[in-house]
Steps between C-alpha positions, in 0.01 A plus 500: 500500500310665212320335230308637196172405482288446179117637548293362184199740438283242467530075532533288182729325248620813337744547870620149376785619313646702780448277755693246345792712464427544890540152542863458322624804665414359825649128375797690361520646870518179695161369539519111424119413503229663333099378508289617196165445469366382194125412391504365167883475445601906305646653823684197592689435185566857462620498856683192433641610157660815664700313803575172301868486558530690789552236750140622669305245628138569301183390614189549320191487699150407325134482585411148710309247241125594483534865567324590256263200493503126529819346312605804367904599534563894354884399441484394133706198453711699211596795771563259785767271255648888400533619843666176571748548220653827634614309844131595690306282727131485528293439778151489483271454815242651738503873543516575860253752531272327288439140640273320675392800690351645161273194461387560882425880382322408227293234666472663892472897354741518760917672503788328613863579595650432189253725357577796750841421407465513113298853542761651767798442249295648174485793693829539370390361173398225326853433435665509807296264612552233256923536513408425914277184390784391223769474730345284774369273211887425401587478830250270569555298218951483564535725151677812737662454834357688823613781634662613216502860276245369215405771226113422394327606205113544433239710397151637475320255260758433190857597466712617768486868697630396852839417626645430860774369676315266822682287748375181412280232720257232453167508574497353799761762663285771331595807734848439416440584143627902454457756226858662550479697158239584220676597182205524343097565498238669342334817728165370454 
């Protein structure tokens, strides 16, 4: 099997564009679930514009409530009821890697398997380890089935510059997830 591979020179929301087109290529190919992560609500809809009608089953994946600080939610209200009108989900909860083990950190100066975890997969970039955290979170919340060829989405701060193709699993059957294909990433 051979595959082309897109390397972005650098991470960011200029790669969006092309990633994108990634994404329906690889929907257009068979791929029935894709993940996208989504902070404030841009990527999603964009995401969610681009395979509306497609049959794909989109999930957009937010911050948790009070990432940012007490009461506050990223997703505005205006992007979550657009990603919603192009046939997207939205689920919003705790980031894996960034739980209750970051309030231990923080409190205990102390680092934590979640953490080792979060820093082994951002060796591959910031990216790749987001698309790994997206796809247990809609396992683990019934929005994509198990075991299952799920494309994810994500990238390095805004926009999108990473795409891969991962077996899915929930969080709780965490060294069943696999990264089978990356599609796309930037070098650094």
């Amino acid at each position: 099997m051979q595959r082309v591979v897109d390397y972005f020179q650098k991470p960011g929301p200029e790669n969006t564009p092309r990633c994108i087109q990634i994404a329906k290529q690889a929907v257009d190919e068979g791929i029935k679930h894709v993940v996208v992560a989504t902070t404030t609500g841009s990527t999603g809809i964009l995401v969610a514009e681009a395979l509306s009608g497609t049959g794909a089953n989109v999930v957009a994946v937010t911050h948790s409530a009070g990432f940012t600080g007490p009461n506050e939610i990223e997703l505005t209200e205006h992007n979550r009821q657009k990603i919603i009108s192009h046939g997207a989900r939205i689920y919003t909860g705790t980031i894996l890697t960034h739980s209750l083990e970051t309030a231990l950190a923080m409190q205990f100066q102390g680092v934590y398997p979640t953490t080792l975890i979060a820093m082994t997969l951002r060796r591959l970039g910031q990216g790749m380890k987001v698309v790994c955290e997206i796809v247990m979170e809609a396992c683990d919340a019934g929005m994509i089935p198990e075991a299952e060829e799920v494309l994810a989405v994500a990238g390095t701060g805004r926009g999108a510059d990473t795409v891969a193709i991962l077996r899915s699993a929930a969080s709780k059957r965490f060294f069943e997830l696999k990264v089978l294909e990356i599609l796309a990433k930037p070098r650094e």
